[in-house]
C-alpha positions in Angstrom: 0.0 0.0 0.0 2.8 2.6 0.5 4.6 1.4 -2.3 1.2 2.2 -4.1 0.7 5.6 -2.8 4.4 6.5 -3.7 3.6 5.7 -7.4 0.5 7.5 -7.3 2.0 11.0 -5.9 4.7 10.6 -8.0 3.0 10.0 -11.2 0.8 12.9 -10.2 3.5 15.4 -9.5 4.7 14.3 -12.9 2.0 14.9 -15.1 1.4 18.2 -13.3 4.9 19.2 -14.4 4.1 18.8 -17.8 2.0 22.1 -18.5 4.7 24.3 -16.7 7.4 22.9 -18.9 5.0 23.8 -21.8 5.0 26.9 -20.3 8.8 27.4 -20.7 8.6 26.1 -24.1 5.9 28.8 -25.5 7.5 31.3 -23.3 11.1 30.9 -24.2 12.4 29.0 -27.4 8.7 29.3 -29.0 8.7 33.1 -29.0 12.7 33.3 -29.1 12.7 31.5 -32.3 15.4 28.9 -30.1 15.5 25.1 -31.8 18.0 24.0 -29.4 16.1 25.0 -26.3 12.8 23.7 -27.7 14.3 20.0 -28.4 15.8 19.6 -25.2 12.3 21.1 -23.1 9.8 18.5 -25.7 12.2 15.6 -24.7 11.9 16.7 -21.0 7.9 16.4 -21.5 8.2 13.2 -23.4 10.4 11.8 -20.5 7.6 13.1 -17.7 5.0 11.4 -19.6 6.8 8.3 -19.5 7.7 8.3 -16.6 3.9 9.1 -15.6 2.9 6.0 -17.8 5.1 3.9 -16.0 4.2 5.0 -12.1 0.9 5.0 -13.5 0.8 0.8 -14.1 3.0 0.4 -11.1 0.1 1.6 -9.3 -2.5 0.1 -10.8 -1.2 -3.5 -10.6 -0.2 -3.1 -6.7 -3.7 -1.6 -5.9 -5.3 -4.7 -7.6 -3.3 -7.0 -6.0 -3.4 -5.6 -2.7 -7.4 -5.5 -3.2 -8.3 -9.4 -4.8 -6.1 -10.5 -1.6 -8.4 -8.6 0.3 -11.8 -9.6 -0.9 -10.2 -13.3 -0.9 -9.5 -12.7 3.2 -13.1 -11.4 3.6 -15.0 -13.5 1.5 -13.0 -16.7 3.2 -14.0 -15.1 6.8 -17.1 -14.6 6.1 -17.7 -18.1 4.8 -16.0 -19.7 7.6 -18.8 -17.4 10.1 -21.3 -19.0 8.3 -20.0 -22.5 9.1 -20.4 -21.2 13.0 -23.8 -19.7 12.5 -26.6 -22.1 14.1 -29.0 -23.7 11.7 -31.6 -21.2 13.2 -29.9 -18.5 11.7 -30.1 -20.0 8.1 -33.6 -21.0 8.6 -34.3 -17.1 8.9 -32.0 -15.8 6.4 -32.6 -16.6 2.5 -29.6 -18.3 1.0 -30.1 -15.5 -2.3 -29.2 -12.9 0.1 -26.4 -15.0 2.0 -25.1 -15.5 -1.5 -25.2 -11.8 -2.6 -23.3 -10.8 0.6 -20.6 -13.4 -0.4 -20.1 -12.6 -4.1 -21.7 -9.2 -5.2 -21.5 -7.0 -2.0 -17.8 -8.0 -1.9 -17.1 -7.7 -5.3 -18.3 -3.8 -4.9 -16.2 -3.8 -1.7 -13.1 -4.4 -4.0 -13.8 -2.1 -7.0 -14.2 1.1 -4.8 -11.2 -0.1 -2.1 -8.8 -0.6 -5.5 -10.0 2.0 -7.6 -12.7 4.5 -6.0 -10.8 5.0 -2.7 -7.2 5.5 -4.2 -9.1 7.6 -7.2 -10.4 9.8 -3.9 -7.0 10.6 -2.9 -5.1 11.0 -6.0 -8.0 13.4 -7.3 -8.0 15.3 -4.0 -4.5 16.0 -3.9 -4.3 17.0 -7.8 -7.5 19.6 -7.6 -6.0 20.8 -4.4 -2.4 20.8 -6.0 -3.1 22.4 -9.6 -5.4 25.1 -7.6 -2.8 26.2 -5.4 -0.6 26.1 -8.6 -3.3 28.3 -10.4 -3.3 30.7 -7.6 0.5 31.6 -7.9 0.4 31.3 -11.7 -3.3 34.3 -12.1 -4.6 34.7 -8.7 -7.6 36.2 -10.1 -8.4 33.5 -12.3 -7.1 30.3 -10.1 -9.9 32.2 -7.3 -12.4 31.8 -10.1 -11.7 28.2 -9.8 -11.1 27.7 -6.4 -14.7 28.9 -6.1 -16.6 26.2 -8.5 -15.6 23.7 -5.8 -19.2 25.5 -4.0 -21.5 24.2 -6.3 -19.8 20.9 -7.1 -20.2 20.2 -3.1 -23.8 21.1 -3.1 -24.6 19.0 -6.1 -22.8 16.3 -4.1 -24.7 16.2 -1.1 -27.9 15.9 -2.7 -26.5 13.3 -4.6 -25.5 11.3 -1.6 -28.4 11.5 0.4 -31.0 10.5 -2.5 -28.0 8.0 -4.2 -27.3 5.7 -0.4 -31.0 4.7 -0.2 -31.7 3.8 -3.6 -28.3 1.9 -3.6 -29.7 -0.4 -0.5 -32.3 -1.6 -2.1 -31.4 -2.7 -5.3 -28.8 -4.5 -3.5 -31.4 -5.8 -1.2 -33.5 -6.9 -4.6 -30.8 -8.3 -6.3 -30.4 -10.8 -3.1 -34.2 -11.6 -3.3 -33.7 -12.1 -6.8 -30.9 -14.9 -5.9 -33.3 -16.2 -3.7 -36.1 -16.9 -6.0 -33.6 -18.4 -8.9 -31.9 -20.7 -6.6 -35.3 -22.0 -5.2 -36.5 -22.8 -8.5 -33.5 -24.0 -9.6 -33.5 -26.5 -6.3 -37.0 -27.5 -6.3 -37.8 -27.6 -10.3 -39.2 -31.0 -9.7 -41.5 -29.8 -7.2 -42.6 -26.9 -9.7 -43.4 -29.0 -12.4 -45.5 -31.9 -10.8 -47.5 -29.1 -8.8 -47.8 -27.2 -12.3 -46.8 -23.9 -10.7 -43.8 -22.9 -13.4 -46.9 -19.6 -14.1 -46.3 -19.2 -10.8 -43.3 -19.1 -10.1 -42.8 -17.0 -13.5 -45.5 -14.4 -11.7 -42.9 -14.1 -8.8 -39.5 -14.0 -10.8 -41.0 -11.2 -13.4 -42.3 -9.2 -10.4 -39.1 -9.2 -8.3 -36.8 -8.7 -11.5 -39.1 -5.4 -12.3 -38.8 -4.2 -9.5 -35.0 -4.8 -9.7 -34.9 -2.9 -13.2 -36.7 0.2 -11.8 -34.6 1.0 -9.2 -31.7 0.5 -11.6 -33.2 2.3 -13.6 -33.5 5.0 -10.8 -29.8 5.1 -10.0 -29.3 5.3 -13.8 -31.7 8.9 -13.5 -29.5 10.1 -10.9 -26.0 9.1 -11.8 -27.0 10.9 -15.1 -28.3 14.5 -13.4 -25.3 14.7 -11.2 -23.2 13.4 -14.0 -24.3 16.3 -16.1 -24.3 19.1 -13.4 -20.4 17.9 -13.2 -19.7 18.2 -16.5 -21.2 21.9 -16.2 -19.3 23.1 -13.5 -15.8 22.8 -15.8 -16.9 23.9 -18.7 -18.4 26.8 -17.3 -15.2 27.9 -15.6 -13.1 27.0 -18.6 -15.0 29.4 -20.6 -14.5 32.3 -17.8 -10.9 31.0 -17.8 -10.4 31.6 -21.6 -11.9 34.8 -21.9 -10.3 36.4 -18.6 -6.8 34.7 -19.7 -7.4 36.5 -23.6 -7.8 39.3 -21.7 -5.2 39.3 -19.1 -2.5 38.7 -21.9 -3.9 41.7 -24.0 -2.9 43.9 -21.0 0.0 42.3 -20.0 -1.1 40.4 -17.0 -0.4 37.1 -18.7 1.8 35.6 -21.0 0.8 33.7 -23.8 3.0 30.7 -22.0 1.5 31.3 -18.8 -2.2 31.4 -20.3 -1.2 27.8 -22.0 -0.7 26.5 -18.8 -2.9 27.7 -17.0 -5.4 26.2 -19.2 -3.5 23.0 -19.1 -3.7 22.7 -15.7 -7.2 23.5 -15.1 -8.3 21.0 -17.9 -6.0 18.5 -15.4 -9.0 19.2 -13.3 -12.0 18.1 -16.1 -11.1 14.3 -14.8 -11.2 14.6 -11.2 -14.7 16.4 -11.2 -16.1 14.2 -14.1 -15.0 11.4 -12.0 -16.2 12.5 -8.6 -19.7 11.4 -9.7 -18.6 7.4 -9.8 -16.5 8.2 -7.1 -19.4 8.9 -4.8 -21.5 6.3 -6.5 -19.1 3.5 -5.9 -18.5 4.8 -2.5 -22.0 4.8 -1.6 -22.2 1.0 -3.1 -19.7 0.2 -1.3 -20.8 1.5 2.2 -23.8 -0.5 1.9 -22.7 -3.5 0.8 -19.9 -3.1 4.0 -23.4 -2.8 6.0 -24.6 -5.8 4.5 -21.5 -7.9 5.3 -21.5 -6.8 8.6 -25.2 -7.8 9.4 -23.8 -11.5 9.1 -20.5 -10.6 10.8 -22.3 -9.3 13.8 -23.8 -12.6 14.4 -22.5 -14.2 17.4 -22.4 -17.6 17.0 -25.0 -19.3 19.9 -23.7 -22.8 19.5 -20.4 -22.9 21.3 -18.5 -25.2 23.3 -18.4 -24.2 27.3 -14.6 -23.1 28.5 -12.3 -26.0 28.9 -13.9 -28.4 26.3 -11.8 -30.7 25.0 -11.6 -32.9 21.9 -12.1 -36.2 22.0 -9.5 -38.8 19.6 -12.1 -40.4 17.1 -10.3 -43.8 18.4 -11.0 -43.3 22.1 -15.0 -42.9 21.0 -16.8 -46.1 21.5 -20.3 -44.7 21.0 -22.9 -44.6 23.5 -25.6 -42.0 23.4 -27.5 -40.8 26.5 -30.6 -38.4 26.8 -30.9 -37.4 30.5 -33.9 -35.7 31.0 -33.7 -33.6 27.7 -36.2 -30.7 27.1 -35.9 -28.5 23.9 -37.8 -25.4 22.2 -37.3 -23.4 20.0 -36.4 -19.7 20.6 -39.3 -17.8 19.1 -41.9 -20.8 20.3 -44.3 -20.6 23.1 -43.6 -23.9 24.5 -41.0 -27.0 24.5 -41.1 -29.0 21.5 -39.6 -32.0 23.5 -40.1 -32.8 27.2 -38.1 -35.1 29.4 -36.8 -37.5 27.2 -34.9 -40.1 28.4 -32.8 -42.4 26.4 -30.0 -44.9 26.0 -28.4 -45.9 23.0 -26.0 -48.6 22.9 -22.8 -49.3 20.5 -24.5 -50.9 17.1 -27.9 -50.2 18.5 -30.5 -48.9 15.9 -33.5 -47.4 17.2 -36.6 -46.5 15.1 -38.2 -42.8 16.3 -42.0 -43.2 15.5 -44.5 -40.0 15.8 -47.0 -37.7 13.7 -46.0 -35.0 11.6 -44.6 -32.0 13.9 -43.5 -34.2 17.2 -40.2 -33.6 17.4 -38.6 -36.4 15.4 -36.2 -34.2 13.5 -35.7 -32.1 16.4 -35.1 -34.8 18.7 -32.0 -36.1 16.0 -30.8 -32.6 15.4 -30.0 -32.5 19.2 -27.2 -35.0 18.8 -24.8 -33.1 16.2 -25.1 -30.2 17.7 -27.7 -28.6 15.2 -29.6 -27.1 17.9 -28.6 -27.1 21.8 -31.0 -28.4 24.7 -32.6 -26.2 27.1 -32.5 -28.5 29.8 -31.1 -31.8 30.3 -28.1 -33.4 28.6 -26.9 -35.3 25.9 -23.7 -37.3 26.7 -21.1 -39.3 24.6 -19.8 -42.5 26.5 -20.5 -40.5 29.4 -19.5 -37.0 28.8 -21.5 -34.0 28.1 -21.3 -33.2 24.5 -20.8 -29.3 25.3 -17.8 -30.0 26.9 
């Protein structure tokens, strides 16, 4: 990451350069009629540009790096939370929105931590830069565009505030989306005997609509701040042009000077063109972080008590014990099982036999640990399973 942010002040300084040499070239060899002097100051441009070029991919690579390795750590984290979660949890959660967290909320995470955030800085520090730069060059006219950076902060703030909601909730959609594609894609054999493929065509179309027009939303709003951008530059280039005409009619400016100053306020077009996407991805990404970090705040509730140990799969001979075992569920009103009391031996099978909704499953699910008993115990040749 330092590496990274070396190449990226460096390159920056570099192209900023550029126009002032420009600058000596109009003002000194250009007008002086000097081909030596003009040779050596164009290959002193090409070399900056190079050398831009080259810090440029240095930075690049390293920021891309630097970010896959980090969506690999969080996506492997995250996965390995989910193997802790209790079975409870993925009963409530939908496994389309599980899977959106794990492959398109990170993925936004990514693009804005590799290019968004280090596009942030670099911007910052060139518009702050080339406007300091602008002020020592034609104070009056660099003041002209220190002041455009009002409007471009008022159009941003509205942007954000209207930009982070709608961003939630087509990432919210596109989970439900995920949801409904996996369950048909899982239980297509149900949907065809039952006949309900209109059905379940009725649901898809509905969600994915509703999908489209909040895209299409954020593609409305991207597009109005987009162009009230685009205005802001253009407007003070054409001040810029007509006040630098001027100033070099009476002698404020030189024709060298006015040449870079406009170079290095067009340095600027990018920055604020770019500040829209910027602020998009950022806002992408600071929900999608929120959405990760409603599964990361989970506390597992299945956990071992302090001082379990693990038992050598050869020391395990295998005999199961309910001791007065009593379970319900969290949200229920009252224990699905009561006192149960059982002994299963080594190479024992035992058949469980009840209607539908007695606690068969349950009653199994106690033994691996998929739920945990609220009273009672379950031990393995004698020993509590919890410990």
């Amino acid at each position: 990451m330092f590496w990274m942010m070396v190449a990226a002040a460096a390159g920056t300084a570099a192209g900023i350069l550029v126009p002032l040499v420009v600058r000596r070239v109009v003002d000194g060899p250009v007008r002086h009629h000097q081909t030596g002097g003009l040779f050596l100051l164009g290959a002193l441009a090409l070399l900056l540009g190079v050398l831009e070029a080259g810090l440029a991919f240095i930075r690049r690579w390293t920021q891309s790096a630097v970010s896959l390795d980090m969506e690999y750590e969080i996506r492997a984290d995250l996965f390995q939370h989910l193997q802790r979660l209790p079975i409870s949890f993925h009963d409530r959660w939908q496994s389309g929105q599980l899977l959106s967290r794990l492959t398109t909320d990170l993925g936004v995470i990514r693009r804005f931590v590799s290019f968004g955030l280090i596009f942030l800085v670099v911007n910052t520090a060139t518009y702050v830069t080339v406007v300091i730069m602008l002020l020592r060059l034609y104070w009056p006219l660099g003041l002209v565009v220190a002041v455009s950076a009002v409007p471009l902060f008022l159009f941003s703030k509205r942007f954000t505030h209207h930009y982070l909601a709608t961003s939630r909730r087509q990432q919210d959609q596109q989970g439900d989306v995920a949801t409904l594609v996996e369950e048909s894609a899982q239980g297509i054999r149900v949907v065809k005997s039952f006949g309900r493929r209109r059905y379940m065509g009725r649901r898809f179309e509905k969600a994915a609509r509703l999908l489209h027009d909040t895209g299409v939303d954020k593609a409305r709003l991207l597009a109005r701040t987009w162009a009230e951008f685009d205005t802001v530059p253009n407007a003070t280039l054409a001040i810029v042009l007509v006040g630098g005409a001027y100033a070099v009619a009476t002698g404020g400016m030189t024709v060298g000077g006015l040449v870079a100053f406009v170079s290095l306020q067009l340095m600027l077009v990018w920055p604020i063109d770019s500040l829209g996407w910027i602020i998009a991805n950022g806002q992408e990404a600071m929900t999608a972080a929120d959405r990760v970090y409603e599964v990361f705040d989970v506390q597992p509730s299945i956990v071992d008590r302090p001082g379990a140990v693990a038992v050598p799969r050869a020391d395990v001979v295998g005999r199961i014990r309910f001791e007065g075992v009593a379970f319900q569920f969290p949200e229920a009103e009252r224990p699905v099982l009561r006192r149960i009391d059982l002994d299963v031996a080594p190479g024992e099978t035992m058949a469980i036999v009840g209607v539908t909704g007695s606690g068969k499953t349950s009653l199994v699910s106690l033994v691996p640990r998929l739920f945990d008993v609220t009273e009672g115990r379950i031990t393995l040749d004698g020993k509590d399973i919890r410990d």
